[in-house]
N, C-alpha and C positions, 0 to 999 in steps of 0.2 A: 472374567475381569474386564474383558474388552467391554460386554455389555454393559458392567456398572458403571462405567467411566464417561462411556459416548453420551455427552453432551448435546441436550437440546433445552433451549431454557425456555419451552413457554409453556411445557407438559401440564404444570399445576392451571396454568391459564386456562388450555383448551378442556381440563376436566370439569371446570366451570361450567362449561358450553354444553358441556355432555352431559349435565343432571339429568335431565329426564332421561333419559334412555337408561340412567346406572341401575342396577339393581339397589336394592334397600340398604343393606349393607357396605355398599359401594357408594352410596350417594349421603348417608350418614357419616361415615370418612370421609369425602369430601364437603360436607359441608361443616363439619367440625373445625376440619383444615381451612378454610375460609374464615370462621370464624376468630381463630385463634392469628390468624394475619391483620384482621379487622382489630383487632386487641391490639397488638405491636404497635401499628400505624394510628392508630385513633385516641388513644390517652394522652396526646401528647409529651411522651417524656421521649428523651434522645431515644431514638432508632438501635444504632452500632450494637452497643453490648446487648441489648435483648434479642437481635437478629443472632450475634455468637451465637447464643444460646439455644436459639432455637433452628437454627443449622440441621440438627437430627433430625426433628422431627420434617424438615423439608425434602433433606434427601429420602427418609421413608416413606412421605407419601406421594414423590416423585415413583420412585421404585415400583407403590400402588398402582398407582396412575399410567405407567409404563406397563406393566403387565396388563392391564386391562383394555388402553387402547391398542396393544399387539393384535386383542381379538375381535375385534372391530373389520368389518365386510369393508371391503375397499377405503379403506384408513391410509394416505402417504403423509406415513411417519417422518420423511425427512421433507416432506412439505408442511409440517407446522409450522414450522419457521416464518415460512413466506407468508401464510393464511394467516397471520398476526399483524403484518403491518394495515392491514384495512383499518383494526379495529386501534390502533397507535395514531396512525394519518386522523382519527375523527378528536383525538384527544388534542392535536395539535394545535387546532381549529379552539380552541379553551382558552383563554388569556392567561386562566392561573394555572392551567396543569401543561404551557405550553412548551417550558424549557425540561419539566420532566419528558413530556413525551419523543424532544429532539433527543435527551440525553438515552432513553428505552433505543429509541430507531436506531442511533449509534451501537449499543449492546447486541439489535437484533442482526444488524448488515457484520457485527463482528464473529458475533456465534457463525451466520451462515457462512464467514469464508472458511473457519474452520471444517464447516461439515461439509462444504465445497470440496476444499482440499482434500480431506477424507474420499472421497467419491472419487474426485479426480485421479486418486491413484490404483482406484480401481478395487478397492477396499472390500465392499459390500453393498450390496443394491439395498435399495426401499423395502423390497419383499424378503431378502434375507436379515433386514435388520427386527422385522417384526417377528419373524418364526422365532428369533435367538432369545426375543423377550418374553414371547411366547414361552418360549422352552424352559426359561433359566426360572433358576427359583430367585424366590423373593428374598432378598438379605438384608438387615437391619446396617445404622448406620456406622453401629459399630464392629459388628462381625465384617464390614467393607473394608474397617480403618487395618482392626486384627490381621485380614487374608493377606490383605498389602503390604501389611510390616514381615509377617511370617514370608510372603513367597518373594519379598526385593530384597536382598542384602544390603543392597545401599540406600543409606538413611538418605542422603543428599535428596535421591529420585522418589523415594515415598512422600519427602515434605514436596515435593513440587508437584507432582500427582493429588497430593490430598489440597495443597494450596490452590491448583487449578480446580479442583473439585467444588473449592468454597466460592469458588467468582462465580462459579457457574450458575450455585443453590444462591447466591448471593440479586445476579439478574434474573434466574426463576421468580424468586418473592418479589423483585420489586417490577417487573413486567405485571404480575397477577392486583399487586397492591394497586397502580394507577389504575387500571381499571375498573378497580370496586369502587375506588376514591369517585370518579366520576359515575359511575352506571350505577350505582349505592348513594348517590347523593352525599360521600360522608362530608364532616365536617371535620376539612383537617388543617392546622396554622399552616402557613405558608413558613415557618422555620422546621417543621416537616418536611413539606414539600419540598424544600432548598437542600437538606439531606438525604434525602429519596435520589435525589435529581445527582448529586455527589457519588452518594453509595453505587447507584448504576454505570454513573460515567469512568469511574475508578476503578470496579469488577471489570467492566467490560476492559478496561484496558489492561489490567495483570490477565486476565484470559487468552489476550492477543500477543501478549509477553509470553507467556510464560507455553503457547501453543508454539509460540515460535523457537523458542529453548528446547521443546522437545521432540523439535524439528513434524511437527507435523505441516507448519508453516514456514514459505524458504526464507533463510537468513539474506537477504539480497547483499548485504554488505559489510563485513568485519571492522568492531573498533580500532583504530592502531594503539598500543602503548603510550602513555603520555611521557614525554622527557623532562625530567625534573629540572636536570643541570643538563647545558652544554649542547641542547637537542640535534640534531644528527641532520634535523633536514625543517622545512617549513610546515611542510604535511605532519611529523608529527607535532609541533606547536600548535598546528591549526586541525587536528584529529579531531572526528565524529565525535562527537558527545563529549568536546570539553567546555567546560566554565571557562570564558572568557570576559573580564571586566570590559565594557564600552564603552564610549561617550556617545549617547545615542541625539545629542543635539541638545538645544533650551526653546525653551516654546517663547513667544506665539512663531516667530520665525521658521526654526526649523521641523517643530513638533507643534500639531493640530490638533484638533476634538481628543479622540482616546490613545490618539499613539503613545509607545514610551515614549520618555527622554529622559535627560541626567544621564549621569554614569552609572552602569547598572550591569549587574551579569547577565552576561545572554546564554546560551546552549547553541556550540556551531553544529549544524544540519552537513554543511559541505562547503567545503575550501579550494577556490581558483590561486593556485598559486600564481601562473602567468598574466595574472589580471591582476593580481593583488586585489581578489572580492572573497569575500567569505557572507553564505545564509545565513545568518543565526536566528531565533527565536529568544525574544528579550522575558523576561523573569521579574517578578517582584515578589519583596515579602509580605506585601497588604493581602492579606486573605481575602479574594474579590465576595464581593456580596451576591453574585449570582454562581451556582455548580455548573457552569456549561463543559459538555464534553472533552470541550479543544483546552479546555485545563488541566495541565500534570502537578500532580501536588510532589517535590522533592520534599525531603525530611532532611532536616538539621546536620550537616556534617557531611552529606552526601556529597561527594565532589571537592570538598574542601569548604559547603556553604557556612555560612555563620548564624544562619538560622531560617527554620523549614520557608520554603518558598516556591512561586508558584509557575509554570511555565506556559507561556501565552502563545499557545499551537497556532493561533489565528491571525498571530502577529508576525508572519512572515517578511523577513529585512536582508534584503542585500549592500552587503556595508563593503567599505573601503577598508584592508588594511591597517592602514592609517588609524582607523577608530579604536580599534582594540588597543587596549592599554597594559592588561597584563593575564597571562594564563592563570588561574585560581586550581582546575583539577578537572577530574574525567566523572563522571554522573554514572558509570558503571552501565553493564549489559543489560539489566530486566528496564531501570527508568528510563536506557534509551529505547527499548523495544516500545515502551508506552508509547512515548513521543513518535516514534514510528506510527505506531495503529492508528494513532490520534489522525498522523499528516496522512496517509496513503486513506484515510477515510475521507480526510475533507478536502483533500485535491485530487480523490477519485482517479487515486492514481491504481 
């Protein structure tokens, strides 16, 4: 089980690389598998549901792909990861494939803390990850779903297992997709491109959630409870991960080029009560027109909202007090973990 689960999202990519060397059989699998991604991505119709659907056949010929690179002469398996960003950094360098390829590198720096942490705790080396894929038989993707619901009792930990599963098969395909896109010449609309660029930057961050749920990743820091009535202290009014309505200023005065302003909900980061300051990251409902990373999409009702909106990681604000006008609700453990992966990525912390 360990082996079907351990996560490296660029396997379908580097099997690319490796055509020639595959045998006939190996290299007609993978080039089938290619093709049938050139399908998804190139007819133009929405992405989402036909990625659902084609889910299986990702994680099966990951599975492929994994057994075969196990047997590979001097192969570090757990350096795919890093041999990926060369060929992302050249994508970057693209005008039109440029905010997919920031939202890919964001996915790749997220996979590799995971499989950092793994290592770090002393888990399994390079050379014993390859003997285990070596060794293990090949299982389809649904004999995986079956083993997991038969050997967990709890439904809870099989949906977050199989839910990390799907972010993972989710940045596999679209790491491999940007690359055809450009080294294939395809011809793909840029409202493609803008959901490719979403789809990555949203996987990667429920993978960063949802690793950190299952404590592979440390929790640095507990939500507190929100107080409805009567709140107990100011730390909970001003608790990690609640909705808080602001007045964040009226332009041109005290808001410029893209800052927010108005009154608007923001998401608090962290609360100085002796200062009377609180971080928040400010929120709108306009579904922004580019998918950049540092964007957490919240859904309808989440927190108390009043309709799905968006969280502007990059919009980092130290406010007064003073500004916050009324508590709205708490945004809950997994969309704060996003907004976590999002900030500890782009303030490299």
């Amino acid at each position: 089980m360990l082996v079907t689960t351990r996560n490296y999202d660029a396997i379908c990519l580097h099997m690319r690389n490796y055509l020639p060397q595959q045998e006939s059989h190996i290299r007609q699998e993978t080039k089938r598998f290619i093709a049938r991604v050139k399908t998804v991505i190139g007819d133009g119709a929405p992405i989402k549901s036909r990625l659902d659907q084609f889910i299986p056949q990702i994680f099966n010929f990951r599975m492929l792909a994994l057994k075969w690179l196990a047997k590979q002469p001097d192969l570090d398996i757990a350096g795919l990861i890093e041999s990926t960003v060369p060929t992302i950094e050249l994508l970057q360098g693209k005008p039109d494939l440029a905010l997919l390829a920031e939202n890919m590198m964001f996915a790749v720096r997220c996979n590799k803390r995971v499989v950092d942490a793994v290592a770090g705790k002393g888990a399994i080396t390079s050379e014993q990850i390859a003997e285990q894929f070596a060794a293990a038989p090949i299982v389809t993707y649904e004999q995986f779903l079956g083993t997991l619901a038969f050997s967990i009792p709890d439904d809870a930990a099989v949906q977050l297992i199989t839910d990390w599963l799907h972010t993972s098969l989710y940045i596999e395909f679209i790491l491999l997709s940007g690359v055809l896109i450009d080294e294939e010449n395809m011809t793909v609309s840029p409202e493609t491109i803008n959901e490719l660029s979403f789809l990555v930057a949203d996987a990667a961050q429920e993978y960063f959630a949802i690793a950190t749920q299952m404590g592979i990743l440390p929790a640095k820091s507990k939500t507190l409870p929100l107080a409805t009535v009567h709140p107990a202290s100011v730390f909970e009014v001003y608790a990690q991960g609640n909705i808080v309505n602001v007045d964040l200023g009226m332009p041109p005065k005290e808001v410029q080029g893209h800052e927010q302003g108005y009154e608007r909900p923001c998401i608090v980061v962290k609360a100085f009560p002796s200062m009377h300051l609180a971080i928040v990251l400010p929120c709108t409902s306009k579904t922004p027109s580019y998918s950049h990373f540092t964007i957490v999409r919240l859904q309808k009702g989440s927190g108390g909202l009043a309709m799905d909106s968006f969280v502007l990681c990059h919009q980092v604000r130290t406010i007064s007090f003073g500004r916050i006008l009324k508590v709205v609700g708490n945004i809950g453990a997994k969309d704060l973990l996003k907004i976590k992966a999002v900030l500890i990525d782009t303030l490299d912390l």
